[in-house]
C-alpha positions in Angstrom: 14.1 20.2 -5.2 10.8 21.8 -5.9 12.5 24.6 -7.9 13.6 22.1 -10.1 10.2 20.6 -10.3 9.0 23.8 -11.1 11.2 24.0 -14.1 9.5 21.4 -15.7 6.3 21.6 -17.9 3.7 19.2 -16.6 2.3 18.3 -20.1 -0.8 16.6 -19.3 -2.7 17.2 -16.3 -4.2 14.2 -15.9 -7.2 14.9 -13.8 -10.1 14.5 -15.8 -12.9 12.5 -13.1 -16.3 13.2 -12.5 -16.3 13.5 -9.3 -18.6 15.5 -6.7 -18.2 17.2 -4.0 -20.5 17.4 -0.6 -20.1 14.1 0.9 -23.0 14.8 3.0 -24.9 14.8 -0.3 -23.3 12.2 -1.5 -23.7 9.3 1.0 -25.5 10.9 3.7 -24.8 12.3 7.5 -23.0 9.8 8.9 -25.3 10.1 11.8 -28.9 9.5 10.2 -30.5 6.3 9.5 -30.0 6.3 5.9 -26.1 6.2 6.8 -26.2 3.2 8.9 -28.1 1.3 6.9 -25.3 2.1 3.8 -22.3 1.5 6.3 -23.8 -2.2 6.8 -21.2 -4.4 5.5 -22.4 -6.8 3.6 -23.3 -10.4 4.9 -22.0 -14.6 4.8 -23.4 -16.2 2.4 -25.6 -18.7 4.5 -24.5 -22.0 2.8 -21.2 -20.8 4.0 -21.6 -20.3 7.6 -19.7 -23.4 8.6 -16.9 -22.7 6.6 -14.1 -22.6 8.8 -11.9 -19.4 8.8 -12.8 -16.8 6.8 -16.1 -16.5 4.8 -17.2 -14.3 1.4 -18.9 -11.2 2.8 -21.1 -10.6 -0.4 -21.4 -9.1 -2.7 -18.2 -8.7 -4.1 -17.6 -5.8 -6.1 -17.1 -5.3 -9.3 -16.9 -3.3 -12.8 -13.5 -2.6 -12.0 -10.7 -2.6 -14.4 -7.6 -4.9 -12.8 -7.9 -3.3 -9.3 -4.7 -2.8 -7.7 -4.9 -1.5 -4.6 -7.5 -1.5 -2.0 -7.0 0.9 1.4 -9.6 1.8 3.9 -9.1 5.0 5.1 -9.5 6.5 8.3 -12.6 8.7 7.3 -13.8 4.8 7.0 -14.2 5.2 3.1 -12.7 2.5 0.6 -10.4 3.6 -1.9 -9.3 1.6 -5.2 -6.7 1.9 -7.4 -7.2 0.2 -10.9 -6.2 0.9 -14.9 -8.4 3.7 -14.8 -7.2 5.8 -11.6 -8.5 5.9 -8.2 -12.1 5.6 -6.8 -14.1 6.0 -3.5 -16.5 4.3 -2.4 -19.0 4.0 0.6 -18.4 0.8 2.9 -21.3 -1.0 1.2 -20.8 0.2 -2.4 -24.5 1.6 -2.6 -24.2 4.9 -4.3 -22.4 6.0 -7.0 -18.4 6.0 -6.8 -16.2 8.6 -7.2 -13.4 8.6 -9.7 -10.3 10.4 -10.5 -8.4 9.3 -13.3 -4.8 8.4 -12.8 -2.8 6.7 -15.6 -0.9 3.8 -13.7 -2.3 4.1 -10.5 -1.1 1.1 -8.5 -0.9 1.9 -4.8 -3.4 4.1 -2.8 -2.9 5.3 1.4 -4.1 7.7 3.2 -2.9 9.8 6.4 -4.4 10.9 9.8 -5.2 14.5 8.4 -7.5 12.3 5.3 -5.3 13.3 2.9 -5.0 10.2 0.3 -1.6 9.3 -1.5 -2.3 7.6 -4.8 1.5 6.6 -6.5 0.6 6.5 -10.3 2.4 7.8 -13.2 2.7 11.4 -15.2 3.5 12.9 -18.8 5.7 15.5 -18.5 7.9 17.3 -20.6 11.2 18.1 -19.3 12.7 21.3 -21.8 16.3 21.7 -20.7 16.5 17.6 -21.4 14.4 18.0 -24.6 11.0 20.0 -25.4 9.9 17.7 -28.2 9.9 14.4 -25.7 6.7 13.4 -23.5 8.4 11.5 -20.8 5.9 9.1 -18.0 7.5 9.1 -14.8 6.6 7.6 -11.7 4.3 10.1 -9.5 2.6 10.4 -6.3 -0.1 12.4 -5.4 -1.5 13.9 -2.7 -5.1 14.8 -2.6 -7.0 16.1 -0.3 -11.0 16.6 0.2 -11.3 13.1 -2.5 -14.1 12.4 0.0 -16.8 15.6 -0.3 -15.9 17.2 2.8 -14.4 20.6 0.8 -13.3 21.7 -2.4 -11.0 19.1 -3.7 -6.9 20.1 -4.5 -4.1 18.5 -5.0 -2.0 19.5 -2.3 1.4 18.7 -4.1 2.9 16.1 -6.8 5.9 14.0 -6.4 7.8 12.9 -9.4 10.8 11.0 -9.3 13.2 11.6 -9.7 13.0 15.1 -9.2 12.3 14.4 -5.6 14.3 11.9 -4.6 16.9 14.0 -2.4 19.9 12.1 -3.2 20.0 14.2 -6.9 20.4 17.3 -5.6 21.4 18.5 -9.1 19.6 19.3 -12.5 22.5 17.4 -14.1 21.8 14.3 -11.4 18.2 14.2 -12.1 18.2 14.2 -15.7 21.3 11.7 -16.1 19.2 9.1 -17.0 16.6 10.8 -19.0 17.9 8.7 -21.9 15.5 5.9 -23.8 18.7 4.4 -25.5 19.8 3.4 -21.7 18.8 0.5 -20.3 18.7 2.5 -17.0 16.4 5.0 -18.3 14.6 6.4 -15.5 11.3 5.6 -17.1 11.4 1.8 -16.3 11.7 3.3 -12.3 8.3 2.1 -10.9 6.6 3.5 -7.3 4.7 0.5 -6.3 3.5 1.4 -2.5 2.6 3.9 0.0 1.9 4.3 3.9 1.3 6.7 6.6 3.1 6.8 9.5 1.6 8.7 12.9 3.2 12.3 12.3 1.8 12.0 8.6 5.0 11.3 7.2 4.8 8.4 4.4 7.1 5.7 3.3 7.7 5.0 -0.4 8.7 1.9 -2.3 10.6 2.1 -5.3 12.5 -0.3 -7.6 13.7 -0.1 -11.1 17.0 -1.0 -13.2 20.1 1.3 -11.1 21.0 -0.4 -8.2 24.8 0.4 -7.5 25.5 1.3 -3.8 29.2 2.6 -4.2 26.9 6.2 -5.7 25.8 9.2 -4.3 22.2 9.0 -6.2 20.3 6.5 -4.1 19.6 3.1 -6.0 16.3 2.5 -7.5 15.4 -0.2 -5.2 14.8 1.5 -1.5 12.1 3.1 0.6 12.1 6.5 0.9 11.0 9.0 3.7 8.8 12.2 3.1 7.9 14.4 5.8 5.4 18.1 5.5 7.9 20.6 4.9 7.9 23.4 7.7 7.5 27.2 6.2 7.9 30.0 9.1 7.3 27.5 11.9 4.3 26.0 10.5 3.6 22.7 8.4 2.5 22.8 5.0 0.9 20.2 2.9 3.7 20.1 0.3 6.5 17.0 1.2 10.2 16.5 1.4 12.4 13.5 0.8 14.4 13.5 4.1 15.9 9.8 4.0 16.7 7.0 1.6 16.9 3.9 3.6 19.9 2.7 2.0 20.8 -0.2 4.8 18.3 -2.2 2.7 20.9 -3.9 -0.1 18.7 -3.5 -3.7 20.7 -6.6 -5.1 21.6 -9.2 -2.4 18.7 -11.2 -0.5 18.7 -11.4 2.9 16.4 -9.9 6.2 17.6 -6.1 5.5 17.2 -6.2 1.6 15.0 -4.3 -1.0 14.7 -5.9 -4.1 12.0 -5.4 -6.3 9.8 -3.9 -3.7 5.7 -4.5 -4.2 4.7 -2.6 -1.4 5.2 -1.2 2.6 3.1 -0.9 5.3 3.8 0.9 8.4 2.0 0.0 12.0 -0.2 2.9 11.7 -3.6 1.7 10.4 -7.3 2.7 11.0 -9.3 3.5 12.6 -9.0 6.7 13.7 -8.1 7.4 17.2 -6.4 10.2 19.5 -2.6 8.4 19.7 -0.9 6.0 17.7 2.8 4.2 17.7 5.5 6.3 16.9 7.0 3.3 15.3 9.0 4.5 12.5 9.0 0.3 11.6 7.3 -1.3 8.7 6.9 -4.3 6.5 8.0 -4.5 3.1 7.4 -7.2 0.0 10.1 -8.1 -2.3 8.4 -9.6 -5.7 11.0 -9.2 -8.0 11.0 -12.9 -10.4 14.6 -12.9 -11.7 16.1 -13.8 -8.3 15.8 -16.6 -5.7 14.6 -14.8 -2.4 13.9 -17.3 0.8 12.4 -14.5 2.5 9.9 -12.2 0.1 8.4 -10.8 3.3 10.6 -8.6 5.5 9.8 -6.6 9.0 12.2 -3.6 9.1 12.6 -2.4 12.5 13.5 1.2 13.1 15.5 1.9 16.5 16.8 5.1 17.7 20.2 5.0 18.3 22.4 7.4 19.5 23.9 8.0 16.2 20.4 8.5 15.0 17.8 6.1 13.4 19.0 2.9 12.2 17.1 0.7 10.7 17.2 -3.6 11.4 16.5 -6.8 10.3 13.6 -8.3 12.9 15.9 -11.9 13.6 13.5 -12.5 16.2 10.7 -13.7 13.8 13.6 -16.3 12.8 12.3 -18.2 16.1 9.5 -20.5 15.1 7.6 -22.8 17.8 5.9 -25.4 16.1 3.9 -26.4 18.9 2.1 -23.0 18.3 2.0 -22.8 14.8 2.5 -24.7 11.4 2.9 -22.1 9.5 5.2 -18.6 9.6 5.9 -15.2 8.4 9.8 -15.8 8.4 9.2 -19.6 6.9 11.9 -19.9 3.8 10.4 -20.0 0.7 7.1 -18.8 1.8 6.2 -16.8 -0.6 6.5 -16.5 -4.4 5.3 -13.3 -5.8 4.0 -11.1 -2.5 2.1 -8.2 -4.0 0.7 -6.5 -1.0 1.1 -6.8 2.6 -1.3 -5.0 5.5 -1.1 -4.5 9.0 -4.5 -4.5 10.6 -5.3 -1.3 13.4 -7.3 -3.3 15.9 -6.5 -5.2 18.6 -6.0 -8.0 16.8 -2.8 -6.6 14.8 -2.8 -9.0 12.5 -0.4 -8.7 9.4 -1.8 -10.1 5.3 0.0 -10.4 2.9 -1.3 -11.2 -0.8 0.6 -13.4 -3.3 -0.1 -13.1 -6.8 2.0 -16.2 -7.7 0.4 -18.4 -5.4 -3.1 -16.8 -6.4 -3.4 -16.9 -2.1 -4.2 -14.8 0.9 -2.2 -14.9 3.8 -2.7 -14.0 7.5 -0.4 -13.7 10.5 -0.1 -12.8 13.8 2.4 -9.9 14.9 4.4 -12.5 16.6 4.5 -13.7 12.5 2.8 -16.8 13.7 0.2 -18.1 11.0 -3.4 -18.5 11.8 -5.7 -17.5 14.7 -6.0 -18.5 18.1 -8.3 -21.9 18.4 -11.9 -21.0 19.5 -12.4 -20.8 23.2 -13.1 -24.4 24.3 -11.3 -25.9 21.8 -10.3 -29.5 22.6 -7.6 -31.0 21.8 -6.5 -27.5 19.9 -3.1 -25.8 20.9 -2.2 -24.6 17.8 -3.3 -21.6 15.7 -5.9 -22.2 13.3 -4.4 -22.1 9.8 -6.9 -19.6 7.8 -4.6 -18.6 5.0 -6.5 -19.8 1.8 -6.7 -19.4 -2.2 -6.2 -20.9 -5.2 -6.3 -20.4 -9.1 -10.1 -19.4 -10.3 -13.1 -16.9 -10.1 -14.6 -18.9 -6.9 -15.4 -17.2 -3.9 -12.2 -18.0 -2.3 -10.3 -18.1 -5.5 -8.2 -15.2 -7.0 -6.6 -14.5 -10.0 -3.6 -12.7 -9.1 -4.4 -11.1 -6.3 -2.3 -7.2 -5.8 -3.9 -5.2 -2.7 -4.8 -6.2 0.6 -6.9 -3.5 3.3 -8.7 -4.6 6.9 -10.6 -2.8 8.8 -13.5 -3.9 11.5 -12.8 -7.2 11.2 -13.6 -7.1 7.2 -10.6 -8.1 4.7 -10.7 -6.6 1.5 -8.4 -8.0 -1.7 -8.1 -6.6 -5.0 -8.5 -9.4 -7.2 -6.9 -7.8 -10.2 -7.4 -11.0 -12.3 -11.4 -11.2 -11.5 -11.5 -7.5 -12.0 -13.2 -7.6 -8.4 -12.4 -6.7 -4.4 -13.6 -9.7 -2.4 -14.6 -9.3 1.4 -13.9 -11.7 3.7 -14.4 -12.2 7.7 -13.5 -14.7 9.9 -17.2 -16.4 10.8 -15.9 -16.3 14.6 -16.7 -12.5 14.2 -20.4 -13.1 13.0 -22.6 -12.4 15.8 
């Protein structure tokens, strides 16, 4: 498969960011004074302290250009994706961020070795297909060092659909390399990205081809990639090892694909010595054309012994109102789910963000809705709903909302509409 890549003339490079390198320079040691002070978080707005739930953390940032994608990595740095590529920045937003510019960047993760994934798209020019076309196909890159702690590479590109194993051949790759199709592979879109524990990553994909009868995957699935193994060691490059194709790309239901938004697996920071090896993960279906009860789906992955298989989660089907009023698995929840996150701590809660519904959702893992009642709550079984947002520019508005991130407690959204991330924390987690 990377033969094949290698066959093709990347036309435009599209690095072209200022960045820097030397992190230490950059933000500081993370063990001196000046560090702590920029690793503060922010802080409630004090005519909101009573708001129940969660509050602003301010400021909110701006100057972005429809943010995207929001991640906070496990080197505990925040990265953005927005119409101009992908930047870093320090948890308070106090020095100068780093850019690199990515046309389409839409979805940005990062593994346990700090390696960040950004899925954007690339010009390339394809000359057994046709030397005088530019095509722009759906990439993801891998980048390493993004952060200033070496020289910074891009450890390998994927470009679909030259690595999507299921086209094994030049002829199967560049079948539909045709603009007078209406399958033409340049209407396929990578919309999300995440790490699981070995460093392998999950991709979501969707676009127009969705038979299932076909030896070439359909457009609407996750895909596997796993470091590929040279001489008994692992390199940085990846491999598409698996299309998950028990997800059906065309019929709704709690194993389906369609129009896939995003994926997140269990495997969130912060950093730490193990992790699950939960090959499970959530996925968001946003495609408008169809009517889809459930828009949220947990995929579980059990080993069998025929192998992996991959499940619906019926379980979350259950729903005990005298717990909750409001579920993950709820029909109809959902209109437009952009983003969804699974949070690293203790807590493990699950967000999901709906660009539709201009809202931000939160759940437990049991896919209850809300947080337990404070401790001496009277009268208070049932989780406290905390899921807000509406229409507007407001401190707990969005304008359709398409990334979601946690970490310590903080929840960060890409307000794409507001050209803004917001920071929000539940004000039962203010000292």
């Amino acid at each position: 498969m990377k033969q094949a890549v290698n066959r093709i003339f990347i036309g435009s490079l599209i690095l072209t960011a200022g960045f820097l390198y030397g992190c230490d320079n950059i933000f500081g040691a993370k063990d001196n004074d000046t560090t702590d002070e920029i690793f503060e978080e922010g802080s409630i707005d004090p005519t909101l302290e009573t708001v129940e739930g969660y509050a602003p953390v301010l400021p909110f940032w701006g100057e972005f250009d429809a943010p995207t994608d929001v991640f906070v990595g496990f080197d505990r740095f925040v990265y953005v994706t927005d119409a101009q590529g992908v930047h870093l920045l320090d948890r308070a937003d106090l020095n100068p961020r780093i850019t690199i510019e990515l046309d389409g960047a839409n979805a940005v993760t990062q593994d346990r070795l700090l390696n960040i994934y950004v899925s954007a798209r690339i010009d390339t020019v394809i000359e057994s297909v046709d030397p005088n076309i530019t095509w722009n196909l759906p990439a993801v890159y891998k980048i390493k060092n993004m952060n200033g702690t070496g020289p910074l590479t891009f450890v390998d590109t994927l470009i679909f659909p030259f690595d999507d194993a299921s086209l094994s051949t030049s002829a199967a790759q560049n079948a539909r390399l045709n603009r007078g199709s209406n399958i033409n592979y340049e209407r396929v879109e990578v919309t999300g990205v995440s790490a699981m524990a070995d460093n392998s990553i999950y991709i979501t994909r969707r676009g127009p081809f969705n038979e299932t009868n076909q030896v070439a995957a359909p457009d609407n699935t996750v895909l596997e990639f796993r470091r590929i193994s040279e001489n008994g060691e692992l390199t940085g490059k990846m491999e598409n090892i698996r299309q998950i194709r028990t997800l059906n790309p065309v019929t709704p239901s709690l194993r389906s694909g369609i129009g896939l938004s995003s994926v997140a697996t269990f495997v969130a920071p912060p950093q730490r010595d193990t992790f699950t090896e939960d090959r499970s993960f959530l996925i968001t279906q946003a495609d408008q054309t169809r009517d889809i009860s459930f828009r949220v789906l947990w995929i579980n992955a059990v080993e069998t012994p025929d192998g992996l298989v991959f499940q619906q989660n019926s379980q979350l089907l259950a729903q005990d109102t005298t717990q909750a009023d409001g579920f993950l698995y709820e029909p109809d929840k959902f209109q437009q789910p952009t983003d969804v996150a699974f949070g690293g701590d203790d807590d493990s809660y699950i967000f999901v963000v709906d660009a539709a519904q201009h809202k931000l959702y939160q759940f437990q893992s049991n896919g209850q809705e809300g947080v337990p009642p404070p401790p001496g709550a009277e009268n208070q079984t049932k989780q406290v709903l905390v899921s807000f947002g509406e229409l507007g520019s407001g401190p707990k508005e969005f304008d359709s909302p398409s990334g979601v991130a946690y970490f310590n407690q903080v929840v960060y959204v890409a307000d794409k509409g507001n050209n803004r991330i917001a920071r929000y924390k539940l004000t039962t987690d203010f000292e």
